[in-house]
Each structure stands twice: as C-alpha cells, then as structure tokens.
Steps between C-alpha positions, in 0.01 A plus 500: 500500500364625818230297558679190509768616741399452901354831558455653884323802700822724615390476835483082535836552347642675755313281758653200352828617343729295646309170433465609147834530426603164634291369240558772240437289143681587175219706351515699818190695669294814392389706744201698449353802710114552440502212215810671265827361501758723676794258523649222368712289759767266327791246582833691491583247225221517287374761285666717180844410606518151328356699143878666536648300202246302446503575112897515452566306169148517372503825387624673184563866478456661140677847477581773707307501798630811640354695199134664432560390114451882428795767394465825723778739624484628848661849370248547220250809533167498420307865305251439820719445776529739816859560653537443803511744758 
C-alpha cells in the first residue's frame, strides 16, 4: 500500500512543504525518516471519513450483539476466588 503512494525524506518535506501541498493528490504523501514511513499526509476530505455509512442497508445483524452468547452472574463466587481487600 505504501509503495505505491508518493513517498518523501522528512527533511525535502519540510524544504518543500508548501509546494507539496498545493499539489497534495488524493492518495496523499508518506513521509519517511531514514527509509520508514513516519507520516501519512492526506486531503482534509479524503480518508476513513467517507467509510462512515458506507455499508448502511447492506448489512444484516443476527441476534444480540450486545451479548457474549454465554450465561454468567457478576455476584456468583467461585471455591478459588480471593476477596478483596
């Protein structure tokens, strides 16, 4: 995913900042110190924002999904179990 993203040295980012983000693309700019990306530089319109509600209507919900699926009782004791102090 990385690789094919425009990639830059931190320091010829901050030498040409300004330029870069006149021309900032929709895939945005990594930005890499000593060859590992450190940053990711995006749009203000692009990125997870348009996945908000993105699968509204397509999926279907089976049960209770505020449940483990398991009984337990929170006031239960257990033969091993240390009060607390």
């Amino acid at each position: 995913m990385l690789k094919s993203m425009q990639q830059i040295n931190a320091s010829k980012f901050k030498e040409q900042c300004l330029s870069l983000l006149d021309d900032l693309g929709a895939e945005g700019i990594v930005i890499t110190k000593r060859g590992k990306p450190v940053a990711k530089v995006i749009p203000i319109g692009s990125g997870c924002a348009a996945l908000i509600g993105s699968m509204k209507g397509r999926l279907n919900i089976k049960g209770d999904i505020m449940s483990t699926g398991m009984r337990w009782n929170a006031e239960s004791t257990r033969a091993n179990a240390r009060p607390r102090a």
